[in-house]
DSSP file (Angstrom, degrees, kcal/mol; ACC not computed):
  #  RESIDUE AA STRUCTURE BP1 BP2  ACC     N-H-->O    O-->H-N    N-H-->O    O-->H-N    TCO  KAPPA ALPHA  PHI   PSI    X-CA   Y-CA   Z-CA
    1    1 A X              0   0    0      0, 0.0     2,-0.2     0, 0.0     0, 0.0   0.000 360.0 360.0 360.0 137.1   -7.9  -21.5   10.9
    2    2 A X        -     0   0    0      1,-0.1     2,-0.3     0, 0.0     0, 0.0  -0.559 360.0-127.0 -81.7 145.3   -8.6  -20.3    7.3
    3    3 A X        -     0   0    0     -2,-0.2     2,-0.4     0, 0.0    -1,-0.1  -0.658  25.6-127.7 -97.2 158.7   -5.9  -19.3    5.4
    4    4 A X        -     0   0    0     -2,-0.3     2,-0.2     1,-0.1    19,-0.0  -0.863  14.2-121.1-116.4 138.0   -6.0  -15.5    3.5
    5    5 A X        +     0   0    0     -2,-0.4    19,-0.5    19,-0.2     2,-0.3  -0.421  46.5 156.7 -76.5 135.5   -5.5  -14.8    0.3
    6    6 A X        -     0   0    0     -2,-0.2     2,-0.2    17,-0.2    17,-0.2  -0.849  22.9-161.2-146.1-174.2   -2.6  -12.3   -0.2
    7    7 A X        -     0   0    0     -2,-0.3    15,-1.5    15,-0.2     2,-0.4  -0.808  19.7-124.5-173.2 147.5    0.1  -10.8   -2.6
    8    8 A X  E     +A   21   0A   0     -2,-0.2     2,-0.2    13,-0.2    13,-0.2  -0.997  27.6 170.9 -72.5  89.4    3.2   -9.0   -2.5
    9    9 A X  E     +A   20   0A   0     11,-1.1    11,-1.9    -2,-0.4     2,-0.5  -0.968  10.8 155.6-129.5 129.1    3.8   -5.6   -4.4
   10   10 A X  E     -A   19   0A   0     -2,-0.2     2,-0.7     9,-0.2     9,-0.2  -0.929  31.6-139.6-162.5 144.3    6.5   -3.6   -4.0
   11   11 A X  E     +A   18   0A   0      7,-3.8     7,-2.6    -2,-0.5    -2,-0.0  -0.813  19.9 171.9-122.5 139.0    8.6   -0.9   -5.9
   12   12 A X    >   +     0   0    0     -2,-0.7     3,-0.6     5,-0.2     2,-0.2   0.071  23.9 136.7-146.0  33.6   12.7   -0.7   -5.8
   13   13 A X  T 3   +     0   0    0      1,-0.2     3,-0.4     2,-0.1    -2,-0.0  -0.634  66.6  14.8 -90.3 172.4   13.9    1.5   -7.9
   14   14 A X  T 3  S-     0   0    0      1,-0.2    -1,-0.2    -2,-0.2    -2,-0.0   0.828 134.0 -58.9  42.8  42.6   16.6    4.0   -7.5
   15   15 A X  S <  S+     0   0    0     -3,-0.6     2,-0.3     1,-0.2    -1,-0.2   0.912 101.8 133.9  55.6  37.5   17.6    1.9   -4.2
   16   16 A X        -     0   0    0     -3,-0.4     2,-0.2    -4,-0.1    -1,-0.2  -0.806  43.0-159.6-103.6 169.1   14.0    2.4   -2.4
   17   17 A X        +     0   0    0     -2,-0.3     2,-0.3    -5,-0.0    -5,-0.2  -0.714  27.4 158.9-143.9  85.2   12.5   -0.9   -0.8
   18   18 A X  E     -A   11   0A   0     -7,-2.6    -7,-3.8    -2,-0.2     2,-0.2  -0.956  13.6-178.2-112.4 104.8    8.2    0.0   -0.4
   19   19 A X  E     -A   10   0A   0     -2,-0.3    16,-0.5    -9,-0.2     2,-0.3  -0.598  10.2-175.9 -96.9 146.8    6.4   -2.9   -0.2
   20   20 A X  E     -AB   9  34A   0    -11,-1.9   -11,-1.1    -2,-0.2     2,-0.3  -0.735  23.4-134.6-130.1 168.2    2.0   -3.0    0.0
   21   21 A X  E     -AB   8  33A   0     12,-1.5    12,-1.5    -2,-0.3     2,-0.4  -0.969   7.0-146.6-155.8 133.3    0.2   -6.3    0.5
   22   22 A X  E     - B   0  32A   0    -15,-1.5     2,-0.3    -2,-0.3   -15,-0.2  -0.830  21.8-172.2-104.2 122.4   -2.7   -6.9   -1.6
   23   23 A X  E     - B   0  31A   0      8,-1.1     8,-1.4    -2,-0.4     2,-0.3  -0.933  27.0-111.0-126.5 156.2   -5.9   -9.4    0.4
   24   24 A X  E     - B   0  30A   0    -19,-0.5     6,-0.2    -2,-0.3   -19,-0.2  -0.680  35.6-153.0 -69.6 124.8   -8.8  -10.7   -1.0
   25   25 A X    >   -     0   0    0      4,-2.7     3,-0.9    -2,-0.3    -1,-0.0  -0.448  38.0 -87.9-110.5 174.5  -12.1   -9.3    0.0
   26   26 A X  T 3  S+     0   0    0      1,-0.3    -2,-0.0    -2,-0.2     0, 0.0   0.626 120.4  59.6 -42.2 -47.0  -15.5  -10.2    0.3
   27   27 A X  T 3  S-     0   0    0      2,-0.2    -1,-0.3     0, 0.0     3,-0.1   0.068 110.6-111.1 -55.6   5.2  -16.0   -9.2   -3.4
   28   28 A X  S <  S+     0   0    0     -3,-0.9     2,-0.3     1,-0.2    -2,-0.1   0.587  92.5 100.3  50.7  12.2  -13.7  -11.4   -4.8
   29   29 A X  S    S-     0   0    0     35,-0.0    -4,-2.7    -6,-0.0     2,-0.3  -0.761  73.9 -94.4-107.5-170.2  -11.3   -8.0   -5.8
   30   30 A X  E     -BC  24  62A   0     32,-1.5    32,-1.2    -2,-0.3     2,-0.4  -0.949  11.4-146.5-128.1 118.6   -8.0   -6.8   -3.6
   31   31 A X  E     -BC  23  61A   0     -8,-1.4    -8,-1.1    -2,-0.3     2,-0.4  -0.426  15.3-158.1 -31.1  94.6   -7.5   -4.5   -0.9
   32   32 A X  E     -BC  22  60A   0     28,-1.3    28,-0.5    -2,-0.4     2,-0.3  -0.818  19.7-176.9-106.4 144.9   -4.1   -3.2   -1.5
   33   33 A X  E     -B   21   0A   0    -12,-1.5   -12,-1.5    -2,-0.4     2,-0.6  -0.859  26.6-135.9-137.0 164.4   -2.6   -1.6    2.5
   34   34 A X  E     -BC  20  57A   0     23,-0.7    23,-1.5    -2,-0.3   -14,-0.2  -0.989  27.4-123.0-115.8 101.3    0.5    0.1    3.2
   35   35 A X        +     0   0    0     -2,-0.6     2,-0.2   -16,-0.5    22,-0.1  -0.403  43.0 179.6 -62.3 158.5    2.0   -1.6    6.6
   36   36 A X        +     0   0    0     18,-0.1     2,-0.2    17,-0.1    -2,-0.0  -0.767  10.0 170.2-170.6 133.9    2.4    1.4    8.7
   37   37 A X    >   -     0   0    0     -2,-0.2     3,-2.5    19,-0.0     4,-0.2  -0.857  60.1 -59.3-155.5-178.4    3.6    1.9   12.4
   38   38 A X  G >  S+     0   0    0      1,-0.3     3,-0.8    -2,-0.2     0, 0.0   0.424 129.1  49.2 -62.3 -25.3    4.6    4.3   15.0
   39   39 A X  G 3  S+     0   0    0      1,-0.3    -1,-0.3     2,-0.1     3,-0.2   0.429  98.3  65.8 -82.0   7.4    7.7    5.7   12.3
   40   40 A X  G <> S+     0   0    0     -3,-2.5     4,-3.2     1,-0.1     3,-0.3   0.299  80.1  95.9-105.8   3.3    5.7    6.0    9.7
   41   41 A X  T <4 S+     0   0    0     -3,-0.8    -1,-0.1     1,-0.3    -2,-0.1   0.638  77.0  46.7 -61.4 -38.7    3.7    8.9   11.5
   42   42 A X  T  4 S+     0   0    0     -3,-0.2     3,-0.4     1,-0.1    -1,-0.3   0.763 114.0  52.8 -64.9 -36.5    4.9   12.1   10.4
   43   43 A X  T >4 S+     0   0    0     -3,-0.3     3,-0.5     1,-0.3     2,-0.5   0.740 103.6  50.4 -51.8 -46.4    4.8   11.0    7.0
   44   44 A X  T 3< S+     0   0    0     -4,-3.2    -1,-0.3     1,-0.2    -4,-0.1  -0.647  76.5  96.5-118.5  81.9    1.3    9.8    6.7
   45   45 A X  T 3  S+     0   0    0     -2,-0.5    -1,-0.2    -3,-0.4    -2,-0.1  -0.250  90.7  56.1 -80.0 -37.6   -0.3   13.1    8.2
   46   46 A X  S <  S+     0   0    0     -3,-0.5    -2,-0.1     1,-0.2     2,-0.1  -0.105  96.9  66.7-117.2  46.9   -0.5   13.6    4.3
   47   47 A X        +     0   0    0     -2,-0.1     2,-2.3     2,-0.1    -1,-0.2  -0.449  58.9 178.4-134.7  74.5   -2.4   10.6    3.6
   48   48 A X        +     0   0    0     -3,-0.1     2,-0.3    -2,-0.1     3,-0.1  -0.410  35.2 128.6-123.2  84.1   -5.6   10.8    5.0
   49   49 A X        -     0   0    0     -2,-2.3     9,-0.2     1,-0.2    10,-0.1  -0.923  68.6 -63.6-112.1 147.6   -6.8    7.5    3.9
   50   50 A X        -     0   0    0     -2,-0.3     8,-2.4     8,-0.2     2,-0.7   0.321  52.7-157.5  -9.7 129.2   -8.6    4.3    6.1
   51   51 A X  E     -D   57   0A   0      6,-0.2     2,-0.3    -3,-0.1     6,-0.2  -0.993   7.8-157.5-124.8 144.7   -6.2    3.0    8.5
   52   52 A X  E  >  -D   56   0A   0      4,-1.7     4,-0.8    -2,-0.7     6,-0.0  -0.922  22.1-130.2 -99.0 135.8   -6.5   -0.4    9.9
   53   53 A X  T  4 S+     0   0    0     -2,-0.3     4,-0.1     1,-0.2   -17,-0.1   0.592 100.9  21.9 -76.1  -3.6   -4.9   -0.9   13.0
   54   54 A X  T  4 S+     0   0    0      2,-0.2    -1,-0.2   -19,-0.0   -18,-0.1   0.590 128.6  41.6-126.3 -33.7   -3.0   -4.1   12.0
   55   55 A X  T  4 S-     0   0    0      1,-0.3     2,-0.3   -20,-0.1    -2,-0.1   0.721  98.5-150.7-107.7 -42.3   -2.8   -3.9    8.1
   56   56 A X  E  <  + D   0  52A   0     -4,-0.8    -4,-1.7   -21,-0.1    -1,-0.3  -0.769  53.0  16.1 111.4-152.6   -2.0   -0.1    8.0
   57   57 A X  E     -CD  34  51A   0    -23,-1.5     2,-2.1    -2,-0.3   -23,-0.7  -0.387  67.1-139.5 -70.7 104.2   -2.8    2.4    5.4
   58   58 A X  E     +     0   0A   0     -8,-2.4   -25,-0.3    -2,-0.3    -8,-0.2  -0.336  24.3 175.9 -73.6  83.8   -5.6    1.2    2.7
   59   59 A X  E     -     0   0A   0     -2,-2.1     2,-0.4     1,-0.1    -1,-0.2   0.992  54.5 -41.4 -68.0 -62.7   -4.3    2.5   -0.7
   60   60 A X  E     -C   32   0A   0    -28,-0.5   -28,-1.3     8,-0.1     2,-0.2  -0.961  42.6-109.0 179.2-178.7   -7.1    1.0   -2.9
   61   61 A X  E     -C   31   0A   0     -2,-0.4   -30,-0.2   -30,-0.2     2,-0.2  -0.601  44.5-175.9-135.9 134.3   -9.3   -1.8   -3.8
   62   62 A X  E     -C   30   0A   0    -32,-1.2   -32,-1.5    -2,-0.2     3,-0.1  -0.753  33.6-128.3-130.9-179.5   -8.2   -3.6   -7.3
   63   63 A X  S    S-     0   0    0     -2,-0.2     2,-0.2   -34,-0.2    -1,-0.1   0.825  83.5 -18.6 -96.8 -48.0   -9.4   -6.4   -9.9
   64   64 A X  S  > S-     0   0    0    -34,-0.1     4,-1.7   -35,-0.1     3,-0.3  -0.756  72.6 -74.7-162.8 166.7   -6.4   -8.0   -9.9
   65   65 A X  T  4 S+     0   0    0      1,-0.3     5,-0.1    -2,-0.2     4,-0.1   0.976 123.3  40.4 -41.2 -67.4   -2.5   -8.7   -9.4
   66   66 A X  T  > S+     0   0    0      1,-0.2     4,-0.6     2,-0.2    -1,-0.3   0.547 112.3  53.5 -56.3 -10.2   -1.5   -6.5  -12.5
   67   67 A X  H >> S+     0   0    0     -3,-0.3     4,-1.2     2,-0.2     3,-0.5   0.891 112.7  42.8-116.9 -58.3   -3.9   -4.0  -11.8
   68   68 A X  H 3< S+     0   0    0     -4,-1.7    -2,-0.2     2,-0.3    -3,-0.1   0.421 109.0  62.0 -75.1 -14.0   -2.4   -3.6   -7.8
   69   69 A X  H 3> S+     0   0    0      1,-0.1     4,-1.2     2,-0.1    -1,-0.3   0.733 110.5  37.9-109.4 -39.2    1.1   -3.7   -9.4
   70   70 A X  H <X S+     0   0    0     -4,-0.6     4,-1.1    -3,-0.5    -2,-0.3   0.643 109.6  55.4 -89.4  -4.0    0.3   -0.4  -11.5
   71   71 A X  H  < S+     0   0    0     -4,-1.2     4,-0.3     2,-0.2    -1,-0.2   0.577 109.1  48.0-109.3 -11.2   -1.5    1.5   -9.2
   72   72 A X  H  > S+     0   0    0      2,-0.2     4,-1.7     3,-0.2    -2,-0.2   0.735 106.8  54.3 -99.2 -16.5    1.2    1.3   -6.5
   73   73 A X  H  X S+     0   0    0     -4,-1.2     4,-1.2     1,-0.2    -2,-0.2   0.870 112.5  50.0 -83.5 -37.5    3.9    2.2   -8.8
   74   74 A X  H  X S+     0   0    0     -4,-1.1     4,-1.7     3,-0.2    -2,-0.2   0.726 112.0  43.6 -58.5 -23.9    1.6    5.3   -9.5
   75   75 A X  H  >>S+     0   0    0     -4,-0.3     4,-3.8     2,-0.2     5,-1.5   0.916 112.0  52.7-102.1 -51.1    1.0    6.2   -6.3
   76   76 A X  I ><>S+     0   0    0     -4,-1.7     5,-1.8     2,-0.2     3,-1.8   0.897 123.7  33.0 -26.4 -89.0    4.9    5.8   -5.1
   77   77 A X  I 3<5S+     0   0    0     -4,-1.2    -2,-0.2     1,-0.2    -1,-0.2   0.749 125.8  43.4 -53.6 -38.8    5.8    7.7   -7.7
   78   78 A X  I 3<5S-     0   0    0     -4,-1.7    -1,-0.2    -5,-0.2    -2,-0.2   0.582 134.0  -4.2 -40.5 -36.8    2.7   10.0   -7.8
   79   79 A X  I <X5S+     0   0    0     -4,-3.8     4,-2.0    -3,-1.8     3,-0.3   0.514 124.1  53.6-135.9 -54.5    2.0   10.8   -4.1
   80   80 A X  I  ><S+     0   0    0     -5,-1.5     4,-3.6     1,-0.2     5,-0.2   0.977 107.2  51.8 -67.2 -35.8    4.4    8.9   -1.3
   81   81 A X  H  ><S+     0   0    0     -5,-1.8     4,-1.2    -6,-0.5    -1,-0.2   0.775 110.7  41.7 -93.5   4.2    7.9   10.0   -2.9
   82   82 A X  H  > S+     0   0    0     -6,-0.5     4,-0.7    -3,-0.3    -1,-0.2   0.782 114.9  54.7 -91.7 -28.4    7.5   13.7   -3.2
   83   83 A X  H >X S+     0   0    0     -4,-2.0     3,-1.2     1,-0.2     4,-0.9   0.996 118.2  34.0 -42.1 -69.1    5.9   13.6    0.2
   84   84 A X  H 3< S+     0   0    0     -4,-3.6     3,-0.2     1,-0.2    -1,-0.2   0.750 108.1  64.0 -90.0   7.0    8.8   11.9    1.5
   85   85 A X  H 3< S+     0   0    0     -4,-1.2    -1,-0.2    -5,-0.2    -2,-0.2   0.545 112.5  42.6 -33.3 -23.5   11.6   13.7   -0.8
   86   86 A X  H <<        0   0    0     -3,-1.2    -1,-0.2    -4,-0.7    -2,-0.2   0.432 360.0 360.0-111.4 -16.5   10.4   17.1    1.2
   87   87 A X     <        0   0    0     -4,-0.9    -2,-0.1    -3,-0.2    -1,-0.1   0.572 360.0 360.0 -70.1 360.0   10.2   15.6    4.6
């Protein structure tokens, strides 16, 4: 069995814990996914990005560690936490 390339990214301020996991693709950049399951369901109705059934939510394709590190802290703060602040 091959092992897969991954990373960890995850924002915790102001006592939140949302973690993404970043994999290596075919292209040599990274897939950054949102793990997702059955509680996440009402919430991400206002996400209507690529789902994988195993990996979750596909937030977006990067160069790099740093690059995956900023673009999830934009999007936390940008899209998922006024979505769920109003839920």
């Amino acid at each position: 069995m091959s092992e897969i390339s991954h990373w960890h990214i995850g924002y915790y301020d102001n006592g939140y814990c949302i973690e993404a996991i970043g994999f290596e693709n075919d292209n040599e950049s990274w897939d950054v996914y949102y793990p997702t399951d059955e509680k996440d369901k009402d919430l991400l109705k206002f996400f209507p990005a690529e789902r994988d059934s195993v990996l979750g939510m596909l937030l977006f394709t990067v160069r790099n560690h740093d690059e995956g590190l900023l673009k999830f802290r934009e999007w936390v703060e940008n899209e998922y936490l006024p979505v769920l602040e109003q839920s």
